[in-house]
Structure formats: structure tokens, C-alpha cells
C-alpha positions in Angstrom: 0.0 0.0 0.0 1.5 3.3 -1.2 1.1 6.5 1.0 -2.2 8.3 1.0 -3.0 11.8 1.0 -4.3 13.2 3.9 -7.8 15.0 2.7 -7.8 18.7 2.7 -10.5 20.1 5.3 -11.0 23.6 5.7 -10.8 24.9 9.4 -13.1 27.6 10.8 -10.9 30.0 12.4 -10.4 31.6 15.3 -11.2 35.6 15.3 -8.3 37.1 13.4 -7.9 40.6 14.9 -5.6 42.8 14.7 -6.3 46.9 16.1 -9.2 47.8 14.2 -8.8 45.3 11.2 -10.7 42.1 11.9 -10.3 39.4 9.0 -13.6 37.6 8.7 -14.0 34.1 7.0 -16.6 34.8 3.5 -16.4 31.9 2.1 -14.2 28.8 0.7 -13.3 27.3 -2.8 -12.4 23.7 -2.4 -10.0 21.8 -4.9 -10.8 21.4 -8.3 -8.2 19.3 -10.1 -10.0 20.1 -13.8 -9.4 23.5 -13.5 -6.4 23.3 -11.7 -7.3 25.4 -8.7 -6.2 24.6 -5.4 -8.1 24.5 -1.5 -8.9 28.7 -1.1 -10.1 30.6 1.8 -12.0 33.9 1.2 -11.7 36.8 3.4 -13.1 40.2 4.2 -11.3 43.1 5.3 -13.4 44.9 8.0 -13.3 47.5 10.7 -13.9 47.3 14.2 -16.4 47.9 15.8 -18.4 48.8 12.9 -18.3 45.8 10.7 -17.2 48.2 7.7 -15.8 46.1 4.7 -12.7 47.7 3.8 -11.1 45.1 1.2 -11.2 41.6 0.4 -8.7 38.9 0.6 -7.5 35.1 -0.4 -5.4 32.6 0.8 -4.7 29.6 -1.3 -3.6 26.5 0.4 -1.4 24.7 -2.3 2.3 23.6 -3.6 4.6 26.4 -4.9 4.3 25.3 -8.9 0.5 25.7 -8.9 0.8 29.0 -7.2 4.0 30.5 -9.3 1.5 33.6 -10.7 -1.5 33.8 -8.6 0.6 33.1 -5.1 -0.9 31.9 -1.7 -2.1 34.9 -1.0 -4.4 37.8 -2.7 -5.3 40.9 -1.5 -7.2 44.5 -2.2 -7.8 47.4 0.2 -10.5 49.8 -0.4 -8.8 52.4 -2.1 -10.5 55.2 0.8 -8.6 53.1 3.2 -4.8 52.4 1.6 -2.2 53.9 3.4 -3.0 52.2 6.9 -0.9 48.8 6.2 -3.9 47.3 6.1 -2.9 44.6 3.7 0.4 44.0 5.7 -2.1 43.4 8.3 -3.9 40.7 7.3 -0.9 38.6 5.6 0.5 38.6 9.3 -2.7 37.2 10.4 -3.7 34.7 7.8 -0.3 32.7 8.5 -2.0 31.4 11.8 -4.2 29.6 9.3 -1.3 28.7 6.3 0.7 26.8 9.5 -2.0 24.6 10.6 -2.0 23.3 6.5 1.3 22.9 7.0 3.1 25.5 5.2 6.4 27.4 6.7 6.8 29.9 3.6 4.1 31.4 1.0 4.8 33.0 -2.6 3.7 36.3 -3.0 3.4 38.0 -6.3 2.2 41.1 -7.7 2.3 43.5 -10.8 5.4 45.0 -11.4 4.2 48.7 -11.6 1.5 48.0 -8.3 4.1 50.0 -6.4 2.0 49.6 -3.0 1.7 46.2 -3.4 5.6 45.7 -3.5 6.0 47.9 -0.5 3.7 45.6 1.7 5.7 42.5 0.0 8.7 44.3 1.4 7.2 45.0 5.0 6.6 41.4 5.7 10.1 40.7 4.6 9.7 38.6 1.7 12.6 37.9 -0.8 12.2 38.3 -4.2 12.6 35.6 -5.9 12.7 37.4 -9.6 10.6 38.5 -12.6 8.0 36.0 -14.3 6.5 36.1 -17.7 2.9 34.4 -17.4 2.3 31.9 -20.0 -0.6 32.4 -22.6 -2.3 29.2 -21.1 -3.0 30.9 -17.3 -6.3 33.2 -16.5 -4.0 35.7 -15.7 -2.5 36.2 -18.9 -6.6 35.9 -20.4 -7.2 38.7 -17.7 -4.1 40.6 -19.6 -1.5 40.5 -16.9 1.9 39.7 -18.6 4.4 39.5 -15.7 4.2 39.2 -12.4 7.2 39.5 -9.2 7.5 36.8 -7.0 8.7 37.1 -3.5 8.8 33.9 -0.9 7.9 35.4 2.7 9.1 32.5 5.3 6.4 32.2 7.9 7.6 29.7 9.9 6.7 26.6 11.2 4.1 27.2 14.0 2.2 30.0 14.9 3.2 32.9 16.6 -0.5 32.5 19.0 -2.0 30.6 19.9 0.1 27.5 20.3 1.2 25.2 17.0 -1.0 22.2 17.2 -4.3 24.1 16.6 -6.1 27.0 16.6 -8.6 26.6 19.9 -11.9 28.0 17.9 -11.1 25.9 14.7 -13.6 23.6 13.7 -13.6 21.6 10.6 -16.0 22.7 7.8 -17.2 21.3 4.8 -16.3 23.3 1.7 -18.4 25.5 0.4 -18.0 26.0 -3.2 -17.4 29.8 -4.4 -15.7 31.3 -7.6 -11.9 30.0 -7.8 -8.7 31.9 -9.0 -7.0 29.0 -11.6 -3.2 28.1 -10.5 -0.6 28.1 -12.3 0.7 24.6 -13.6 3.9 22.7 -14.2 5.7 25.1 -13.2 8.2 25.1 -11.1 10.9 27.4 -8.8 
């Protein structure tokens, strides 16, 4: 008997606060091996104690090679509300979630020209890892994005609270099925 897979399972996370920004679970994308997409958690970006969506995020549980253009993570801040490190923000808080799947680093990519985007890269001290053309056959390329940086942020093994076996609210879920962002594929670093 060869070695099995473990199934992915989402968890239901704990409250990911941070100040004023809380991160709030809005949905999940589960697997789809057709497409290509990996296991993806869906995020809103809201203010405390108001509830105020501010911006939206992703985090894509998944090997490097599928995630070469898109990367593990997403993000957009409300453009009334850039300037506050929002973004940088919720990156820090979504590793709590990234370590219990098992991951110690995530890729991290953006346009060349988002300028903002590279500076909150740079905050969470990611190193880039160089300049990608994105092949015709991706949705990003479809969506006319050409190129994209790509920077590998080390996140550790365990994380930082609470303690590395679990996170003490998370519950197991079953996915429910939202609109995907398609991985790259056979590519590797």
C-alpha cells in the first residue's frame, strides 16, 4: 500500500484581529483538479467595531508550482482606506491559518508597476525571488496580466499565537463551493 494523501479540510478559524482590522471568514473554494485550482479561503477586510468592509482577501492552500502567478495569497484594500498597512495586516494574520495546513513559507506576487503592493511584500520581509513572464495558457495572462514579481515570505513553522497544534476555535468545515482563481501549472521554482 503506497502512502495516501491526507484530505484537505477547511478549518473555521479563530477571530483574526488585529487593532481595528478584523479578517472575517466569507467563504471557501475547495479543490478542483480540472481547473487546476487549489483549496482557497476567502476573506473580508473589515473595521472594528463597525463591521465596515474595507477590502477583500484570499489565501490559497497549495504547492509552490501551482501558485508560481497567482501566489498563496491575494489581496485588495478599499482604495479610501490604503495607506493604513492594512494589507500587511492581514498577511501577518492569515499565517496562523497557512501553519496549521502545513506551510512554513508562502509566494507572494504582484504586478510589477503595483508599487503599493511591492512595499507591503517588502514589510513582511519577503525575498524576491525574480521577474515571471505568465504563460498564454493561465487566466492571468486571459485577464491581460503579462508578468508578475514573485517574492517567498518564510512564515515559519508554528504559529506565533496561539500555540502550533491548533487554533482553539477551529472547527472543521465542509467546503463551500465559491468562484476560484486557476493556479498556475507545471511550473516550477
Amino acid at each position: 500500500m503506497g502512502d495516501r494523501a491526507r484530505p484537505f479540510s477547511f478549518i473555521d478559524p479563530p477571530p483574526l484581529v488585529d487593532g481595528e482590522l478584523r479578517v472575517v471568514l466569507a467563504g471557501t473554494t475547495p479543490a478542483d483538479p480540472v481547473k487546476g485550482y487549489v483549496p482557497m479561503y476567502s476573506f473580508a477586510l473589515t473595521l472594528r467595531p463597525t463591521g465596515k468592509k474595507i477590502g477583500e482577501m484570499r489565501l490559497r492552500i497549495g504547492p509552490d508550482d501551482a501558485l508560481l502567478y497567482p501566489g498563496h495569497i491575494g489581496y485588495g484594500v478599499n482604495e479610501p482606506h490604503r495607506g493604513h498597512h492594512y494589507a500587511e495586516r492581514a498577511c501577518r494574520l492569515v499565517t496562523r491559518i497557512a501553519r496549521v495546513h502545513g506551510l512554513t513559507h508562502l509566494l507572494l506576487t504582484c504586478d510589477p508597476v503595483n508599487t503599493a503592493s511591492r512595499r507591503t511584500i517588502e514589510r513582511l520581509g519577503a525575498r524576491l525571488l525574480g521577474l515571471y513572464d505568465i504563460p498564454p495558457e493561465q487566466e492571468m495572462y486571459r485577464e491581460g496580466k503579462r508578468r508578475v514579481l514573485c517574492y517567498r515570505w518564510e512564515i515559519g513553522s508554528t504559529p506565533l499565537d496561539p500555540s502550533p497544534r491548533t487554533l482553539p476555535d477551529a472547527r472543521l468545515k465542509s467546503p463551500r463551493p465559491r468562484h476560484g482563481i486557476k493556479p498556475a501549472r507545471n511550473r516550477s521554482l
